[in-house]
mmCIF file of the N, C-alpha and C atoms, coordinates in Angstrom:
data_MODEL
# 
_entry.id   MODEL 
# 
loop_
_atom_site.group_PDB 
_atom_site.id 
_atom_site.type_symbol 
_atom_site.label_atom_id 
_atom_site.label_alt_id 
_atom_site.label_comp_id 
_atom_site.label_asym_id 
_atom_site.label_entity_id 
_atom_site.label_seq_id 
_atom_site.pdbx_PDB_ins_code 
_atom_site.Cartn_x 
_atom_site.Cartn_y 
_atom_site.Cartn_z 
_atom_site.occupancy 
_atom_site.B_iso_or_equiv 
_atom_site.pdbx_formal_charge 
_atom_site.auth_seq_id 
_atom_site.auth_comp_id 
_atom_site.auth_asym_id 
_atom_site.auth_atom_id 
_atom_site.pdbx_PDB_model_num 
ATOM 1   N N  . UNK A 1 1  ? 52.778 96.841  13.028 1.00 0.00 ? 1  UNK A N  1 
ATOM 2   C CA . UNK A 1 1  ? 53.759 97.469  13.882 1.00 0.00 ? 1  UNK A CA 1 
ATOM 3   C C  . UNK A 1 1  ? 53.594 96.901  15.294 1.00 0.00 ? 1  UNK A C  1 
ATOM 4   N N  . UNK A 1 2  ? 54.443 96.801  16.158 1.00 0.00 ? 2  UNK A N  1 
ATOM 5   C CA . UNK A 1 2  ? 55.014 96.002  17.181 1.00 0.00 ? 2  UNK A CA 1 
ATOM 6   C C  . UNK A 1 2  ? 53.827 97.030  18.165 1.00 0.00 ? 2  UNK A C  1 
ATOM 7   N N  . UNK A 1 3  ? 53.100 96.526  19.495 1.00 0.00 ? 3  UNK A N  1 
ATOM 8   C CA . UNK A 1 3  ? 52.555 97.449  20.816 1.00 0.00 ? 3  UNK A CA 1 
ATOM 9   C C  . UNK A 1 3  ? 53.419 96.974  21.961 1.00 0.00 ? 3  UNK A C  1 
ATOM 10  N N  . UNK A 1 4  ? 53.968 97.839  22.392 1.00 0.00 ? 4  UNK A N  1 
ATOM 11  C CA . UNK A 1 4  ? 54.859 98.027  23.746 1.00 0.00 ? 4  UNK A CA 1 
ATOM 12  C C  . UNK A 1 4  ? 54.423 98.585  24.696 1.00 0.00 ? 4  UNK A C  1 
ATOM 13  N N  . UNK A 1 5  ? 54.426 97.425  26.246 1.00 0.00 ? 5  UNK A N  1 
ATOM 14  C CA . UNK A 1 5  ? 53.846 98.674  26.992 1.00 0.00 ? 5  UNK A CA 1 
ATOM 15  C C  . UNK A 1 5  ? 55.260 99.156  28.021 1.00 0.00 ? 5  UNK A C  1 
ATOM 16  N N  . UNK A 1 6  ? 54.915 100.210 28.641 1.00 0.00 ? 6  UNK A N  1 
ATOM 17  C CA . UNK A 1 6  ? 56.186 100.359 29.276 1.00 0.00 ? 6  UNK A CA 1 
ATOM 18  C C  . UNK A 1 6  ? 55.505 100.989 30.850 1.00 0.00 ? 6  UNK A C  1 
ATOM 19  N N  . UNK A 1 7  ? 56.587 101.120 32.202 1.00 0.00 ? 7  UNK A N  1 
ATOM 20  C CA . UNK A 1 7  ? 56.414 100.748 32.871 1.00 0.00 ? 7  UNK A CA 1 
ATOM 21  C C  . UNK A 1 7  ? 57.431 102.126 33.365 1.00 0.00 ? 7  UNK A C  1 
ATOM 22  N N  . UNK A 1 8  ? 56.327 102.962 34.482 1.00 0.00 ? 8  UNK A N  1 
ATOM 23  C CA . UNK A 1 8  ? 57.298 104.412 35.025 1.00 0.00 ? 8  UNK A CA 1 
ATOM 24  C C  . UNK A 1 8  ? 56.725 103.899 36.825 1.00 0.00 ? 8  UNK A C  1 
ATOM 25  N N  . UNK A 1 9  ? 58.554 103.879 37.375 1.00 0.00 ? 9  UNK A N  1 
ATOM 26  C CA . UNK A 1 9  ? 58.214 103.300 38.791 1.00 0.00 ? 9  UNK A CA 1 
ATOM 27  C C  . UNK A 1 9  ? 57.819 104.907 39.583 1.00 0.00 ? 9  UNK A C  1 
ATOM 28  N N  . UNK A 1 10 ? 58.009 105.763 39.330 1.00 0.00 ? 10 UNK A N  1 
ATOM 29  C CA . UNK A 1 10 ? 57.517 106.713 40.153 1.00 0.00 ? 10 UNK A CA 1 
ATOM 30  C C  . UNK A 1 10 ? 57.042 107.869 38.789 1.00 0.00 ? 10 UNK A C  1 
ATOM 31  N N  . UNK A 1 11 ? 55.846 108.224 38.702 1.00 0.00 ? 11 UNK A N  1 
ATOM 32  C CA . UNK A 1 11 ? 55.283 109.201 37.920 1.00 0.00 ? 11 UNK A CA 1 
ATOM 33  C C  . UNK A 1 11 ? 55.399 110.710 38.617 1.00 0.00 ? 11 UNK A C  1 
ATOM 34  N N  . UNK A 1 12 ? 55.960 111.542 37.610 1.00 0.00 ? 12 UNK A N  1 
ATOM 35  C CA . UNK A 1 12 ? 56.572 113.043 38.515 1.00 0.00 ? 12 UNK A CA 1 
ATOM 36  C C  . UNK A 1 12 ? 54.664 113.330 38.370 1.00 0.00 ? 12 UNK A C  1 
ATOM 37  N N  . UNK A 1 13 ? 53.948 114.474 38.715 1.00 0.00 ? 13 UNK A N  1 
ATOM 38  C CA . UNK A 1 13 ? 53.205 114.900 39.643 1.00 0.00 ? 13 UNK A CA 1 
ATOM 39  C C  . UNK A 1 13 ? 52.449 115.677 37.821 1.00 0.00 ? 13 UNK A C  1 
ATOM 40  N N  . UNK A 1 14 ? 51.318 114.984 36.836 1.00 0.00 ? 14 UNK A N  1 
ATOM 41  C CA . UNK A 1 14 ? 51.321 115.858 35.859 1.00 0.00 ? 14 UNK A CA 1 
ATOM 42  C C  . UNK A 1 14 ? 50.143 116.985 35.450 1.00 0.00 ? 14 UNK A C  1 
ATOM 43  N N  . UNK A 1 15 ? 50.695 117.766 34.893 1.00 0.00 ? 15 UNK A N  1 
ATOM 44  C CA . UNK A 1 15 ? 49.648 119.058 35.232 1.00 0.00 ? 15 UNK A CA 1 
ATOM 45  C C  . UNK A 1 15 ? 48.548 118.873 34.720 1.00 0.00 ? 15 UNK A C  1 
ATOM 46  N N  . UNK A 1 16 ? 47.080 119.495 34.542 1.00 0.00 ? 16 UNK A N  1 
ATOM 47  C CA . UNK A 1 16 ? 46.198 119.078 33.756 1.00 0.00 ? 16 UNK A CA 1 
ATOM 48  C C  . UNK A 1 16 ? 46.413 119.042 32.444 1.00 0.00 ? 16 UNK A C  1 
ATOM 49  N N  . UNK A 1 17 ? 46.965 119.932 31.865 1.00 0.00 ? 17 UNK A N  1 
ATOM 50  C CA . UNK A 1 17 ? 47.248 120.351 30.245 1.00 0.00 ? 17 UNK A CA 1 
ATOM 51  C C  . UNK A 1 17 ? 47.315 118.704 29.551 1.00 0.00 ? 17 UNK A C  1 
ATOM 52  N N  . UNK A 1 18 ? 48.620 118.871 30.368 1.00 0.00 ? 18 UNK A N  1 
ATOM 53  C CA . UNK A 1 18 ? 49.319 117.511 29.796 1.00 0.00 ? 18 UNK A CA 1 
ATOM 54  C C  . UNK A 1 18 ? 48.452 115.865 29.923 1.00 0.00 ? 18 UNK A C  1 
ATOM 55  N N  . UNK A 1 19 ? 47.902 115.922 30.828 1.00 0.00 ? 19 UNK A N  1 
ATOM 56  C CA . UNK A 1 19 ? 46.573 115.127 30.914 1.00 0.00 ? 19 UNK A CA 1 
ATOM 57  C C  . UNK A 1 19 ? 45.885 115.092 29.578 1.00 0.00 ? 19 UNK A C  1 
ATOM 58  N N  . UNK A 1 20 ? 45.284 116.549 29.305 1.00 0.00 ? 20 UNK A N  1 
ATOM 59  C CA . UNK A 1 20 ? 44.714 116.701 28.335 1.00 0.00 ? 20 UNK A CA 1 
ATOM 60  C C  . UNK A 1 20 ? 45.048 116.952 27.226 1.00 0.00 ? 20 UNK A C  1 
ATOM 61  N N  . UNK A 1 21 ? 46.656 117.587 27.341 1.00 0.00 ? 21 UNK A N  1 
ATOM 62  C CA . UNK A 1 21 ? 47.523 116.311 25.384 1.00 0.00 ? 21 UNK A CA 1 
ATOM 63  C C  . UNK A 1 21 ? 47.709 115.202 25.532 1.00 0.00 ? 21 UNK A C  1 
ATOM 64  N N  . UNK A 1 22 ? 47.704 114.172 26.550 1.00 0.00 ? 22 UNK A N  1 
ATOM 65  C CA . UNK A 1 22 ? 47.562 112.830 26.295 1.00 0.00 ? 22 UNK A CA 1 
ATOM 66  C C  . UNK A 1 22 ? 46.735 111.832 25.734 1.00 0.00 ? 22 UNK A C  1 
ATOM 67  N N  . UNK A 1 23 ? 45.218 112.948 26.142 1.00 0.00 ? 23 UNK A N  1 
ATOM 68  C CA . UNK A 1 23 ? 44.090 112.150 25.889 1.00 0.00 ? 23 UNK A CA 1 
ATOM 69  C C  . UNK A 1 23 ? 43.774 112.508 24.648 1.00 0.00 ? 23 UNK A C  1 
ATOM 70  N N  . UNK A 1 24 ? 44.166 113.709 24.254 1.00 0.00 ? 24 UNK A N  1 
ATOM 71  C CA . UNK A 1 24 ? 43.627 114.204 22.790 1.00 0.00 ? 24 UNK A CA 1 
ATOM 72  C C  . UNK A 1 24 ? 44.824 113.414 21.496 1.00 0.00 ? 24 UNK A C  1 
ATOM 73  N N  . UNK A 1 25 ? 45.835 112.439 22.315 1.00 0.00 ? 25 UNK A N  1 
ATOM 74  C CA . UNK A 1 25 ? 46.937 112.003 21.105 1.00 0.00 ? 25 UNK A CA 1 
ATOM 75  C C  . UNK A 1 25 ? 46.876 110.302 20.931 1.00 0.00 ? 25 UNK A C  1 
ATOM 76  N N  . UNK A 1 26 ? 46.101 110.224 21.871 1.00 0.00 ? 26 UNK A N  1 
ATOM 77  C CA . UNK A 1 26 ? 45.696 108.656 21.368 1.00 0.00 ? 26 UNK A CA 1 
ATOM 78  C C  . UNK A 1 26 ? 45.121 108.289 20.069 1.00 0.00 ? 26 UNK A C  1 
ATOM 79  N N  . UNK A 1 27 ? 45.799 107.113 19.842 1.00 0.00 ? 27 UNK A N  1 
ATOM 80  C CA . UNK A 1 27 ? 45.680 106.832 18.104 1.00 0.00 ? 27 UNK A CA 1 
ATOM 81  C C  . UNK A 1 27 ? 45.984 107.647 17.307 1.00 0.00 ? 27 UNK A C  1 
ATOM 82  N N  . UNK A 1 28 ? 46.588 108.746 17.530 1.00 0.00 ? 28 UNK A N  1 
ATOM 83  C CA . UNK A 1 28 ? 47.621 109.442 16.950 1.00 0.00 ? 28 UNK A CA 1 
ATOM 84  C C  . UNK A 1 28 ? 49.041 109.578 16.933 1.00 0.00 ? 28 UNK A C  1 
ATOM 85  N N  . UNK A 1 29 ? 50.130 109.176 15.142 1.00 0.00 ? 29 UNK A N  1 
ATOM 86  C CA . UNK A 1 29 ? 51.151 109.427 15.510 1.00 0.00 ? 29 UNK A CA 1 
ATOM 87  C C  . UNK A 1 29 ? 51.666 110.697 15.624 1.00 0.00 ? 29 UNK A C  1 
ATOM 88  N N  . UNK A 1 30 ? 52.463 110.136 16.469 1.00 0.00 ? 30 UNK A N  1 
ATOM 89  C CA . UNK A 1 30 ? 53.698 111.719 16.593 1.00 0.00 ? 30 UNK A CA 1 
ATOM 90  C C  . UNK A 1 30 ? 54.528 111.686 15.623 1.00 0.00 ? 30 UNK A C  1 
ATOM 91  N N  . UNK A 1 31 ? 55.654 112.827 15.973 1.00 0.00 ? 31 UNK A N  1 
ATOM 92  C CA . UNK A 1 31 ? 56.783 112.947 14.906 1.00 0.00 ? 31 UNK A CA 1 
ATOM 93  C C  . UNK A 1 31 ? 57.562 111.748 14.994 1.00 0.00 ? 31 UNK A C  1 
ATOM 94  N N  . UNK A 1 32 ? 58.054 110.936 15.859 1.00 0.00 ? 32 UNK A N  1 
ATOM 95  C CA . UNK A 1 32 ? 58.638 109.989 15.913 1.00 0.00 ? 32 UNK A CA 1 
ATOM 96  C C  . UNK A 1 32 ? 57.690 109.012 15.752 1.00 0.00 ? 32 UNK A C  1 
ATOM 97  N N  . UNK A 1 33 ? 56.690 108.702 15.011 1.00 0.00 ? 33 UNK A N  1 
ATOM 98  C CA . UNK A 1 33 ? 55.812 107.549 14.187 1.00 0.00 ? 33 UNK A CA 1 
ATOM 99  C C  . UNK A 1 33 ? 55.565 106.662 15.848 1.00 0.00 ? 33 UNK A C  1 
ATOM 100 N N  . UNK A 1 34 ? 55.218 107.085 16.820 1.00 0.00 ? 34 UNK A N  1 
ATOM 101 C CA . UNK A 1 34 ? 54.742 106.033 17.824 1.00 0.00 ? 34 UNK A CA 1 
ATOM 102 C C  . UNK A 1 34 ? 53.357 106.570 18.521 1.00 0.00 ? 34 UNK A C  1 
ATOM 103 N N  . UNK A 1 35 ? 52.592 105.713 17.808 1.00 0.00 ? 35 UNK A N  1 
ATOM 104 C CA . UNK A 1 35 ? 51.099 106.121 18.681 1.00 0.00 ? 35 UNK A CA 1 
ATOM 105 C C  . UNK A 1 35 ? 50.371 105.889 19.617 1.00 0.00 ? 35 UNK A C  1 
ATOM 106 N N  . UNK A 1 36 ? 50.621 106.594 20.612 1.00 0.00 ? 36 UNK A N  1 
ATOM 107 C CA . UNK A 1 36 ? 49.358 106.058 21.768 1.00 0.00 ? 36 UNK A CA 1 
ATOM 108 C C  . UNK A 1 36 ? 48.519 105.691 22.242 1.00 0.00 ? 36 UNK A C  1 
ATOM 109 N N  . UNK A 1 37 ? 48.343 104.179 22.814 1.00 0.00 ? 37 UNK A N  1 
ATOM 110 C CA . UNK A 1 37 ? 46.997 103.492 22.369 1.00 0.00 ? 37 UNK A CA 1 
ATOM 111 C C  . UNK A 1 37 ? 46.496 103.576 23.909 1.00 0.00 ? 37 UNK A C  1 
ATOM 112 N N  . UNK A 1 38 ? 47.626 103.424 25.217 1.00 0.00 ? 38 UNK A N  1 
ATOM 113 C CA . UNK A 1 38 ? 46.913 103.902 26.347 1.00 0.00 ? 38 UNK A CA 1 
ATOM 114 C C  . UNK A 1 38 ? 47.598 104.365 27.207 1.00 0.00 ? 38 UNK A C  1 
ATOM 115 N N  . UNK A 1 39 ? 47.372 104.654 28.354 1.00 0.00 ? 39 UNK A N  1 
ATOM 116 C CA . UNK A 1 39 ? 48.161 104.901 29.850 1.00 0.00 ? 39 UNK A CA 1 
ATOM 117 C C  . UNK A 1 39 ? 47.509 104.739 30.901 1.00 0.00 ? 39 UNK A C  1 
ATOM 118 N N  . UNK A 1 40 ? 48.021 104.339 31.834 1.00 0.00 ? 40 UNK A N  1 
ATOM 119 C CA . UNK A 1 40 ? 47.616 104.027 32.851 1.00 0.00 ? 40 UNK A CA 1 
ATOM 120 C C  . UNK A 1 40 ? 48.004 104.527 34.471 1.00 0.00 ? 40 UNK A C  1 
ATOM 121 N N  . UNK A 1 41 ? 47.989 105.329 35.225 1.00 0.00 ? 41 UNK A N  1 
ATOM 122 C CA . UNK A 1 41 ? 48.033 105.480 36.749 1.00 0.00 ? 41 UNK A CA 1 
ATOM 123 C C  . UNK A 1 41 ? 48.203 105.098 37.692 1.00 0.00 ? 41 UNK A C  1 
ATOM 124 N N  . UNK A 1 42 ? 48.486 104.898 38.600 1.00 0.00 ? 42 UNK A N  1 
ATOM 125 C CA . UNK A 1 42 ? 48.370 104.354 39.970 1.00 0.00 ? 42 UNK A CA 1 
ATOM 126 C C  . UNK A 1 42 ? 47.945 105.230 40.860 1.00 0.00 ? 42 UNK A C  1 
ATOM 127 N N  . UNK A 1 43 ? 47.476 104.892 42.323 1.00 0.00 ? 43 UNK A N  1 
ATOM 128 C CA . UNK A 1 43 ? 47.173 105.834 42.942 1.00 0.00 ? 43 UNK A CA 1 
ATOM 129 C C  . UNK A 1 43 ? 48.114 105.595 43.923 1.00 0.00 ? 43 UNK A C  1 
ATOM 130 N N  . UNK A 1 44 ? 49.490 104.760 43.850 1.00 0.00 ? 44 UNK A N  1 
ATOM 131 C CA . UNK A 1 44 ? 50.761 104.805 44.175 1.00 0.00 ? 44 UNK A CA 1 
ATOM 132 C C  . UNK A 1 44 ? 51.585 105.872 43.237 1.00 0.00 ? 44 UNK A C  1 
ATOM 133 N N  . UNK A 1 45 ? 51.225 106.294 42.430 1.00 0.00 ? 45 UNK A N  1 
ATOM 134 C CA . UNK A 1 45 ? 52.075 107.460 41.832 1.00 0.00 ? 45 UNK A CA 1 
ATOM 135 C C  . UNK A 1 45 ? 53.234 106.586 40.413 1.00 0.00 ? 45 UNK A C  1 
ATOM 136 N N  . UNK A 1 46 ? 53.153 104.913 40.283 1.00 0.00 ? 46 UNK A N  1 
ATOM 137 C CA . UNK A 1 46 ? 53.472 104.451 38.772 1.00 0.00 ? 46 UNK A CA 1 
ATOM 138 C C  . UNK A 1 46 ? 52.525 104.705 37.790 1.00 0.00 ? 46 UNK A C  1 
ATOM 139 N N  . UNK A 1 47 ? 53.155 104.492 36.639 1.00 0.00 ? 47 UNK A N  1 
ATOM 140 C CA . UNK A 1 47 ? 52.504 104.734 35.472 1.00 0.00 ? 47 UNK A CA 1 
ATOM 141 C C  . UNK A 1 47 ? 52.516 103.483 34.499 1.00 0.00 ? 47 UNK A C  1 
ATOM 142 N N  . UNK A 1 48 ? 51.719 103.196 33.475 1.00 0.00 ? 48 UNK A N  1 
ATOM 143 C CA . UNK A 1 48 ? 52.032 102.200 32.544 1.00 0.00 ? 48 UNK A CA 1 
ATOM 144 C C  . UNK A 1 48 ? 51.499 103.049 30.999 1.00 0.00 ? 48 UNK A C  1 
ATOM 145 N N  . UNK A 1 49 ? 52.047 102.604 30.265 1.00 0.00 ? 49 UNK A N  1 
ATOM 146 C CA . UNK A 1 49 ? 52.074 103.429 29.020 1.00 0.00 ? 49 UNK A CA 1 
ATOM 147 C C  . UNK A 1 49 ? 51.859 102.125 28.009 1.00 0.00 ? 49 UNK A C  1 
ATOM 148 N N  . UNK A 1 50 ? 50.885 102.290 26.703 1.00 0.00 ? 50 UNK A N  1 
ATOM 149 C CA . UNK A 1 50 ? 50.771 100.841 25.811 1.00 0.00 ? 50 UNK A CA 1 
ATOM 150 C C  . UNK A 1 50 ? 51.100 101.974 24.519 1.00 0.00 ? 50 UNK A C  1 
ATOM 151 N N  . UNK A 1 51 ? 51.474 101.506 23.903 1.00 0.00 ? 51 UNK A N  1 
ATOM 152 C CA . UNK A 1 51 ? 52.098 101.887 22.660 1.00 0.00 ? 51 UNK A CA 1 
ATOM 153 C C  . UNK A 1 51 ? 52.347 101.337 21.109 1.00 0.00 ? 51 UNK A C  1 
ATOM 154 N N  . UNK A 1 52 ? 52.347 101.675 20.175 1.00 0.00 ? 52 UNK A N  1 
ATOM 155 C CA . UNK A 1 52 ? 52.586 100.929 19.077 1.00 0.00 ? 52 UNK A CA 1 
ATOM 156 C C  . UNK A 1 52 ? 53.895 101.550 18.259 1.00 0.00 ? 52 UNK A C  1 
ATOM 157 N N  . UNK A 1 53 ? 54.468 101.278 17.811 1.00 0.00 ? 53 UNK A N  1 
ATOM 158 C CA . UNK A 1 53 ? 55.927 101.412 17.745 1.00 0.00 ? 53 UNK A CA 1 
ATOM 159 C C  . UNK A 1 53 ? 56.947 100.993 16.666 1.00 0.00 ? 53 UNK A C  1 
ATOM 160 N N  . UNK A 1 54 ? 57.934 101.314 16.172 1.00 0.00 ? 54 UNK A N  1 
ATOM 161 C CA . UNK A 1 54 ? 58.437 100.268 15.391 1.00 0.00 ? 54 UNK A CA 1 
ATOM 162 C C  . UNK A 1 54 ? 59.507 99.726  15.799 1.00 0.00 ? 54 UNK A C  1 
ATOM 163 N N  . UNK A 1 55 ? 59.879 100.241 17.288 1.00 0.00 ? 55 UNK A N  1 
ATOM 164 C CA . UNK A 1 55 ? 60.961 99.775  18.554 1.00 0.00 ? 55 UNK A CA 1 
ATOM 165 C C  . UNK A 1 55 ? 60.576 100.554 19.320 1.00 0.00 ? 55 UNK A C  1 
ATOM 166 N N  . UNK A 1 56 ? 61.783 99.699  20.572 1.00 0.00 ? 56 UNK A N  1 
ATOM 167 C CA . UNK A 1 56 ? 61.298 100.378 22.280 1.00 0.00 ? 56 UNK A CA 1 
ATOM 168 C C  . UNK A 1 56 ? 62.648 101.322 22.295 1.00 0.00 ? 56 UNK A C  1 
ATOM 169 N N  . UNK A 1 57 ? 63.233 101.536 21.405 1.00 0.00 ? 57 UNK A N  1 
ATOM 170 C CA . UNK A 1 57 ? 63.787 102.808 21.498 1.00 0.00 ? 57 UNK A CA 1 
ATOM 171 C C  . UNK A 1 57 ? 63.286 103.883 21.290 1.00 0.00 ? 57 UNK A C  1 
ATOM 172 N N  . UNK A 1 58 ? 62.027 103.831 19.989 1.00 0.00 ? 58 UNK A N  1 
ATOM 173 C CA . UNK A 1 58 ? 61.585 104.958 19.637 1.00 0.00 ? 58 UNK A CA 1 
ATOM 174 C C  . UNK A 1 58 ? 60.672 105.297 20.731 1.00 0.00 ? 58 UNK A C  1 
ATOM 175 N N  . UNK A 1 59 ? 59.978 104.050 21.490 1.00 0.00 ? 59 UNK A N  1 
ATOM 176 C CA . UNK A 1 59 ? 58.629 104.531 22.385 1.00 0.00 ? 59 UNK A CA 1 
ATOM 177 C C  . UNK A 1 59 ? 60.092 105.182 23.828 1.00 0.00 ? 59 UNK A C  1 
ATOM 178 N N  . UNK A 1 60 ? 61.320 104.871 23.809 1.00 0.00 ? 60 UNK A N  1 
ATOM 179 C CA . UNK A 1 60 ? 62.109 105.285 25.043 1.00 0.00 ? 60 UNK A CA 1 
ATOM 180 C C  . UNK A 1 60 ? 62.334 107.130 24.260 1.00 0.00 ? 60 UNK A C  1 
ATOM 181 N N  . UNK A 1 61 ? 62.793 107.306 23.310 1.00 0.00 ? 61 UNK A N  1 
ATOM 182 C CA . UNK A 1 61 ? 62.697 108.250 22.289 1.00 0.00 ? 61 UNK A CA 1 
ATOM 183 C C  . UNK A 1 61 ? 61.314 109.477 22.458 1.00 0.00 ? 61 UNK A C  1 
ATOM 184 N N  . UNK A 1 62 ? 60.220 109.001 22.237 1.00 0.00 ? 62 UNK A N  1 
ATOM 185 C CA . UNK A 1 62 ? 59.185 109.787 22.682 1.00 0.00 ? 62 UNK A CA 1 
ATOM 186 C C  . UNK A 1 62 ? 58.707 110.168 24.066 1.00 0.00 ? 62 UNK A C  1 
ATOM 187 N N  . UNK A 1 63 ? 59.138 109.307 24.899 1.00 0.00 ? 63 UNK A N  1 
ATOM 188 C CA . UNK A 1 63 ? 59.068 109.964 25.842 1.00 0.00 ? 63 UNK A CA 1 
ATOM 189 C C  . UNK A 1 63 ? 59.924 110.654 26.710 1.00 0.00 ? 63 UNK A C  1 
ATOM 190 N N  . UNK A 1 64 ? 61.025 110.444 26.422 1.00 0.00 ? 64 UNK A N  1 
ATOM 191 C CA . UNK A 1 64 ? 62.065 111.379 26.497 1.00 0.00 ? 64 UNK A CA 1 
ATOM 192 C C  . UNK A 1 64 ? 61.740 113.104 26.095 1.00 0.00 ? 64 UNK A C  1 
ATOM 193 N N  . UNK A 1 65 ? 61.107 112.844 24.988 1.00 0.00 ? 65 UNK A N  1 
ATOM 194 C CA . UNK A 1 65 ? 60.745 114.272 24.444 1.00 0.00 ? 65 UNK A CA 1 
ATOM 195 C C  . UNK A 1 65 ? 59.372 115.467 24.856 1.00 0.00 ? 65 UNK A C  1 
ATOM 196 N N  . UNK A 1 66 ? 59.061 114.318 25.905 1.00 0.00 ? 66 UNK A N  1 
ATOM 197 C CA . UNK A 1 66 ? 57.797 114.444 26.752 1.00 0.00 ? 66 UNK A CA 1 
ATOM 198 C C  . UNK A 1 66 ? 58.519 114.988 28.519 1.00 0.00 ? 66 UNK A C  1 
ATOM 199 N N  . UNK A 1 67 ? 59.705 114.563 28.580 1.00 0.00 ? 67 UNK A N  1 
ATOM 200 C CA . UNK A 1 67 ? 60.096 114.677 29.970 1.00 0.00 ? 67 UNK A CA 1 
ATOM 201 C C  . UNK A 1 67 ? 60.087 113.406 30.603 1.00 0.00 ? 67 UNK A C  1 
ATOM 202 N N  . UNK A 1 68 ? 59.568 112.610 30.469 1.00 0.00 ? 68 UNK A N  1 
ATOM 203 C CA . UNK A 1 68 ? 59.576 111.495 31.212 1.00 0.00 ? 68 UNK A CA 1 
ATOM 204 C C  . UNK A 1 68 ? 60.412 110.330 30.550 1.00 0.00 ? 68 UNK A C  1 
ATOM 205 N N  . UNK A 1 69 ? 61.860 110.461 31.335 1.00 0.00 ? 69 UNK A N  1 
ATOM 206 C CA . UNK A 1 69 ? 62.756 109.569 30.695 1.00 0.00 ? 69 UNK A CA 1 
ATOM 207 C C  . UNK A 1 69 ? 62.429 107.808 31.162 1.00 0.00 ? 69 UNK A C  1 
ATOM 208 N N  . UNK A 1 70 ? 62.847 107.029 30.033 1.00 0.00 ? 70 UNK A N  1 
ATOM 209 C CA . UNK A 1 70 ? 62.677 105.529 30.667 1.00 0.00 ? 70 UNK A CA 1 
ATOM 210 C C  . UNK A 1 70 ? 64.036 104.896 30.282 1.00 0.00 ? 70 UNK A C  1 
ATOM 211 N N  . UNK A 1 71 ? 63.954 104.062 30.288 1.00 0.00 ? 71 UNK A N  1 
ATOM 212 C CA . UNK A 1 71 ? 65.421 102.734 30.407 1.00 0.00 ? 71 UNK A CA 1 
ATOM 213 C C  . UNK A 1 71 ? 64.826 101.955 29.359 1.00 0.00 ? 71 UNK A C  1 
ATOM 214 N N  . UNK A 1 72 ? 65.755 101.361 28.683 1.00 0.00 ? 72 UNK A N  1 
ATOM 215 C CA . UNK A 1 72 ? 65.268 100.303 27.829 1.00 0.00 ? 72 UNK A CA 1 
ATOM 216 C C  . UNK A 1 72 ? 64.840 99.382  28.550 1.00 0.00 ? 72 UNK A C  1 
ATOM 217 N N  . UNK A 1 73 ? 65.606 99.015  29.716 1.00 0.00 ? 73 UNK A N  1 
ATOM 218 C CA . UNK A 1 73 ? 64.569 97.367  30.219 1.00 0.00 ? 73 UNK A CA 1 
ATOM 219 C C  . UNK A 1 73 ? 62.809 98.326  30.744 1.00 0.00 ? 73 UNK A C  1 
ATOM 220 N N  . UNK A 1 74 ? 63.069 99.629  30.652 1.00 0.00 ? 74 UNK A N  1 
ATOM 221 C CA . UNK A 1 74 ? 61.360 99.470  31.295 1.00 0.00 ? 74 UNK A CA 1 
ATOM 222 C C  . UNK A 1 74 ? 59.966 99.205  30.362 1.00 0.00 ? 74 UNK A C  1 
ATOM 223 N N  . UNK A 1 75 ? 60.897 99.243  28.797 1.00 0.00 ? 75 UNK A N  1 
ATOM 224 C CA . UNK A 1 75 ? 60.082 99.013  27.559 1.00 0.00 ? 75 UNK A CA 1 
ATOM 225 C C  . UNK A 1 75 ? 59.903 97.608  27.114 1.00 0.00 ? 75 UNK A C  1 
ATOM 226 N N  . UNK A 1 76 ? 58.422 96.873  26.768 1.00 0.00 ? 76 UNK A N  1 
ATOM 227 C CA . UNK A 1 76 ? 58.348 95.445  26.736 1.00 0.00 ? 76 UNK A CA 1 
ATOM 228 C C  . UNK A 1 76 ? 57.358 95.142  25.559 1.00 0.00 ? 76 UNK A C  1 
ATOM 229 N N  . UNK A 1 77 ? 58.034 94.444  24.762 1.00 0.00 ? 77 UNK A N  1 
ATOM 230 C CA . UNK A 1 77 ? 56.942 94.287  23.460 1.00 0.00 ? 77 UNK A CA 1 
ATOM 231 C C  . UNK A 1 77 ? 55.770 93.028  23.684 1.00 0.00 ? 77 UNK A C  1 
ATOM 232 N N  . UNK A 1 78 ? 54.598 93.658  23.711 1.00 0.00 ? 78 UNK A N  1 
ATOM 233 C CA . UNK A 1 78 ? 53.356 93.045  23.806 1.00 0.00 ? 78 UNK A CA 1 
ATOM 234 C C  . UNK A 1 78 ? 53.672 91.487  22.999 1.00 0.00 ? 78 UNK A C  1 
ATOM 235 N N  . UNK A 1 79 ? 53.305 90.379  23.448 1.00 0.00 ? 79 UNK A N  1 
ATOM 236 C CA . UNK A 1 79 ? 53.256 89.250  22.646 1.00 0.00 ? 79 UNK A CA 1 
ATOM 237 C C  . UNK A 1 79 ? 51.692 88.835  22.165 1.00 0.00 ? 79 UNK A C  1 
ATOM 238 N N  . UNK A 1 80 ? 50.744 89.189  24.012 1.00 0.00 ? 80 UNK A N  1 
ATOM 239 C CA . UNK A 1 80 ? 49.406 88.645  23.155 1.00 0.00 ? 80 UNK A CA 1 
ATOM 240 C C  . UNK A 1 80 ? 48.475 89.453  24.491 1.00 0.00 ? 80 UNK A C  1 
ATOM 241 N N  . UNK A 1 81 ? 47.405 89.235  24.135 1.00 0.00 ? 81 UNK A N  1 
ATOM 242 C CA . UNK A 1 81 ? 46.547 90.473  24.338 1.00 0.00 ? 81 UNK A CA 1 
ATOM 243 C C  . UNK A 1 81 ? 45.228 89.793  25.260 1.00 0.00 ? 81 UNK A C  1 
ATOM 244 N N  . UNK A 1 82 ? 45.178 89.880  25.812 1.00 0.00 ? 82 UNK A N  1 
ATOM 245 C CA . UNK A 1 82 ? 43.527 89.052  26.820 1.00 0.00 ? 82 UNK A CA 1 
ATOM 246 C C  . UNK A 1 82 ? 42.753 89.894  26.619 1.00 0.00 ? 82 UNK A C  1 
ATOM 247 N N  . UNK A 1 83 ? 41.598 90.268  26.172 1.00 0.00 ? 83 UNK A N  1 
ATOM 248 C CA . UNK A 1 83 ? 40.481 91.232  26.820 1.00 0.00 ? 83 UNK A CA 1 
ATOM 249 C C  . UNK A 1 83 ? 40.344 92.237  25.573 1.00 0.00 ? 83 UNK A C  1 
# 
């Protein structure tokens, strides 16, 4: 299955909870079959999200259902991996 990472230019402000369903859903799928492999912060207030997927609709799809809407151009399928 395809890893997408995607790309939030301003991250709304998130509570702890939700912190802590993020961290507890990694490598786990959801109902919409897309599992969370990471996320990432800024201390500018963006976000980056890595994902595995079977499209960047579904990873635009899940997070939609999370509150945090994206755009299809902000979704980008991984080609190759350093590190």
């Amino acid at each position: 299955m395809p890893v997408y990472i995607d790309f939030h230019a301003k991250m709304p402000q998130l509570p702890p909870e939700m912190i802590t369903q993020m961290q507890g859903s990694v490598g786990k799928p959801d109902a919409l079959g897309v599992i969370p492999l990471a996320a990432y912060f800024t201390k500018d207030g963006q976000g980056y999200c890595v994902s595995q997927a079977t499209s960047a609709d579904a990873v635009c799809k899940d997070h939609a259902s999370h509150g945090l809407a994206l755009e299809p151009g902000d979704v980008h399928e991984i080609e190759a991996r350093i590190g």
